[in-house]
C-alpha positions as CSV (number, residue, x, y, z in Angstrom):
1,X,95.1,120.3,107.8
2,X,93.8,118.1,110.8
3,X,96.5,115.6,111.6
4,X,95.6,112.0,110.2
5,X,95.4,109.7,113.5
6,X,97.2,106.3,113.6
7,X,98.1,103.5,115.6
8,X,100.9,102.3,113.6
9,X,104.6,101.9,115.9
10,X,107.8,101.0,114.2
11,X,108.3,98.3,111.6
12,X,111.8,97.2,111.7
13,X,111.2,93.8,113.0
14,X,114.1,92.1,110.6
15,X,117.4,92.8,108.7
16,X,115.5,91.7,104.8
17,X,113.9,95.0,103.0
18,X,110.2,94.6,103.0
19,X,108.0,94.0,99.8
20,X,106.6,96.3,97.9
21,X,102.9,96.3,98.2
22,X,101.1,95.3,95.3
23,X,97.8,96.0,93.9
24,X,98.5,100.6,94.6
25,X,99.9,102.9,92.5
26,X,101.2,105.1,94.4
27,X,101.9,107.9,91.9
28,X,98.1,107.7,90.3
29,X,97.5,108.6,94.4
30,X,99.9,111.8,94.6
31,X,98.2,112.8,91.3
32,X,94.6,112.7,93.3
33,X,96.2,114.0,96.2
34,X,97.8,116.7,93.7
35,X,93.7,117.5,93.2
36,X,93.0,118.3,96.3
37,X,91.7,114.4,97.2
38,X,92.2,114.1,100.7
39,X,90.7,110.1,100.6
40,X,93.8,109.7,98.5
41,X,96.0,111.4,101.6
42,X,94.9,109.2,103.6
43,X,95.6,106.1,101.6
44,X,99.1,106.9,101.0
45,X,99.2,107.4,104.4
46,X,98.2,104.2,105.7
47,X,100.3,102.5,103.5
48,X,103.4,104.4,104.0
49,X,103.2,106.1,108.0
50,X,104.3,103.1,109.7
51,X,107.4,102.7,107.7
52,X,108.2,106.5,107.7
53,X,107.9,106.4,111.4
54,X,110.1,103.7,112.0
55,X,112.6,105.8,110.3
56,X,112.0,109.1,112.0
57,X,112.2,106.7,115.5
58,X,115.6,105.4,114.4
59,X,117.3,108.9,113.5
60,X,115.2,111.1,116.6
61,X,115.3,108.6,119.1
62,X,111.8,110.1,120.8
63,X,108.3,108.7,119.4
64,X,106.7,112.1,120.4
65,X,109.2,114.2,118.1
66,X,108.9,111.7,115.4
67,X,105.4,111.8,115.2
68,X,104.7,115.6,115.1
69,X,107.9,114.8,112.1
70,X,105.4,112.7,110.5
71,X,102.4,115.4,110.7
72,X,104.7,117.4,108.5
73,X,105.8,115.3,106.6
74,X,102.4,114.5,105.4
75,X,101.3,118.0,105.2
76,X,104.0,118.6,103.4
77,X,103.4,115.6,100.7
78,X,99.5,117.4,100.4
79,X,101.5,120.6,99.7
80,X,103.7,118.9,97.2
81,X,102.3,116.0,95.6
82,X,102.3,118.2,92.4
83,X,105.8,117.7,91.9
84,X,106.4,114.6,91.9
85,X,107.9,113.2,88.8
86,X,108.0,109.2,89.5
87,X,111.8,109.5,89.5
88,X,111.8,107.6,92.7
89,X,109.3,105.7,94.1
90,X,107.0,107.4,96.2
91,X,108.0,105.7,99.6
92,X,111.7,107.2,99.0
93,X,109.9,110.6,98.1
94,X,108.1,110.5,101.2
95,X,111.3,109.8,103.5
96,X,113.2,112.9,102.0
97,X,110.5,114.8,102.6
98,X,110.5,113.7,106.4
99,X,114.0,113.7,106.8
100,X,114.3,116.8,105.2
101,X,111.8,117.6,107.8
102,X,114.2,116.5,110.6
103,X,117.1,117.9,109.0
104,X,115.1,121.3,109.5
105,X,114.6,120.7,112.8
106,X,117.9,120.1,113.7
107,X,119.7,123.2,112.0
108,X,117.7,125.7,114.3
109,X,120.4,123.9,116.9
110,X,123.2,122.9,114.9
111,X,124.7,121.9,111.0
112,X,125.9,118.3,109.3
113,X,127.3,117.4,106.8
114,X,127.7,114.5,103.8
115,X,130.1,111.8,101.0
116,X,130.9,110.0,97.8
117,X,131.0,106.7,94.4
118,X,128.5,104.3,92.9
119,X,127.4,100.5,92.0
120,X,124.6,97.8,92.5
121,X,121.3,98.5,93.4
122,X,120.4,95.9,96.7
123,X,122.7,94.8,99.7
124,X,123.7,91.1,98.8
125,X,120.8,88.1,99.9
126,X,123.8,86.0,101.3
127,X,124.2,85.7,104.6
128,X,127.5,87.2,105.8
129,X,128.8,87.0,109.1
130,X,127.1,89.8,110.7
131,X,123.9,88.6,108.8
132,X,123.9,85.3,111.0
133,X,124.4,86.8,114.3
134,X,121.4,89.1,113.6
135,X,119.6,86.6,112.9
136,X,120.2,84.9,116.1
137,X,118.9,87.5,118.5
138,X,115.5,89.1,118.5
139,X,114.1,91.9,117.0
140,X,113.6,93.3,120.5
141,X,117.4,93.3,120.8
142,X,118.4,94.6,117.5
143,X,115.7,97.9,117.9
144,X,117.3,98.2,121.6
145,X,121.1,98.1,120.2
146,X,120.5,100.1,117.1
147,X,119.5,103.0,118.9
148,X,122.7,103.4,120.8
149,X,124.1,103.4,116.7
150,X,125.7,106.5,115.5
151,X,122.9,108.9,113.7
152,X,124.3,108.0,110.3
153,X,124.5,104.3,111.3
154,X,120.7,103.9,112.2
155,X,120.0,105.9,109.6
156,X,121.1,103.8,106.7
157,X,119.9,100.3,108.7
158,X,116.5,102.3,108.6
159,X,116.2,103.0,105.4
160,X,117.4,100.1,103.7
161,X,116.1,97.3,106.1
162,X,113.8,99.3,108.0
163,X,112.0,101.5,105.1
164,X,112.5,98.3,102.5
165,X,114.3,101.0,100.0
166,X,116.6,99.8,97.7
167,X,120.5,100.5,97.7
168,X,119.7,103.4,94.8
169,X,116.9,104.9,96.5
170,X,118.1,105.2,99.8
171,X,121.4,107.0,98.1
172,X,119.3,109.6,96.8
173,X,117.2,109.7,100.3
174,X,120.6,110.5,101.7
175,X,122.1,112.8,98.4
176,X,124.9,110.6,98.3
177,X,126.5,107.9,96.1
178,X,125.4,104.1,95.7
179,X,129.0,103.3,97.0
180,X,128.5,105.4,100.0
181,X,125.2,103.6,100.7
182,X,127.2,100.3,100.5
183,X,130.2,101.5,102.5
184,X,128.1,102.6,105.4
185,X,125.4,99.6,105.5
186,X,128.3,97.6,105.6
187,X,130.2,99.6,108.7
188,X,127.0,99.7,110.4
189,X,125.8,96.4,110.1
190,X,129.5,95.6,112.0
191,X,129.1,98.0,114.6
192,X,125.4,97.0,115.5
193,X,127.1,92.9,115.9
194,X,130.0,94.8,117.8
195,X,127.6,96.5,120.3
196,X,126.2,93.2,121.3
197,X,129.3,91.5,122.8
198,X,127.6,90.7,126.0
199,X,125.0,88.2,124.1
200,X,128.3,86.7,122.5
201,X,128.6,88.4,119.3
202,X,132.1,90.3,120.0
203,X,134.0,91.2,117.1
């Protein structure tokens, strides 16, 4: 399949989950894609690539990789889109797939591994303390000091504020527990304010 051409770069431009986007259903989509409906490809595509890449940039590190990720990926969703069951929405279907994808990549060189518990379903709308210093520097900033994050601390940041998934859906993104999800949003969210002490945000 020829690769699907873009000009989308990475979304993560604050620490709020994005909206959903109304008016699409995505799963009628996967069902025409399913068909053999490439026009339906590319729709899911254009809605869903940008987001996807921002999430392939935060765990790779390297726009080039993550893009030839995202070729995959989406070959990969035209391969698949017949198994879909809606159990998830189809943005967090999408991100397994391409971090699946990654996670591929990545074993040819070396394993990982993975946690635990459960709860709510989005990270709390007040404003804690890390919250406020976030919102006090620029996105610029933030995208500069979250990729100097451990792997599994961009990664959750990227999914949740990044991708816009919810708390639930990024937990079964990442095959863990809800209460994992928290714990780690939480630790990382620290550590991205703690790796700014030089603008004045030291722990």
């Amino acid at each position: 399949m020829e690769p699907i051409r873009h000009d989308a770069g990475p979304r993560l431009k604050s620490f709020e989950p994005l909206p959903e986007e109304p008016g699409r259903d995505d799963g009628a989509l996967l069902r025409q894609i399913a068909q053999g409906d490439r026009a339906a490809l590319v729709a899911v595509y254009e809605r869903h690539a940008a987001v996807v890449l921002s999430h392939l940039v935060l765990l790779t590190g390297d726009h080039g990789l993550s893009e030839e990720i995202l070729q995959d990926t989406m070959l990969a969703v035209w391969r698949g889109a017949g198994r879909f069951r809606g159990e998830s929405s189809v943005r967090s279907w999408i991100i397994a797939i391409a971090r699946r994808q990654y996670r591929d990549r990545q074993r040819r060189k070396r394993p990982k591994v993975v946690g635990q518990e459960v709860l709510a379903d989005r990270p709390s709308s007040e404003p804690g303390p890390e919250q406020k210093a976030l919102d006090r520097v620029s996105a610029r900033t933030v995208m500069e000091t979250i990729g100097k994050l451990a792997p599994h601390h961009r990664e959750v940041l990227g999914l949740v504020f990044g991708s816009g998934l919810s708390l639930r859906e990024a937990a079964e993104v990442l095959d863990v527990p809800v209460g994992t999800v928290k714990s780690r949003l939480s630790a990382a969210r620290a550590a991205l304010v703690r790796s700014m002490p030089e603008r004045g945000f030291a722990s």
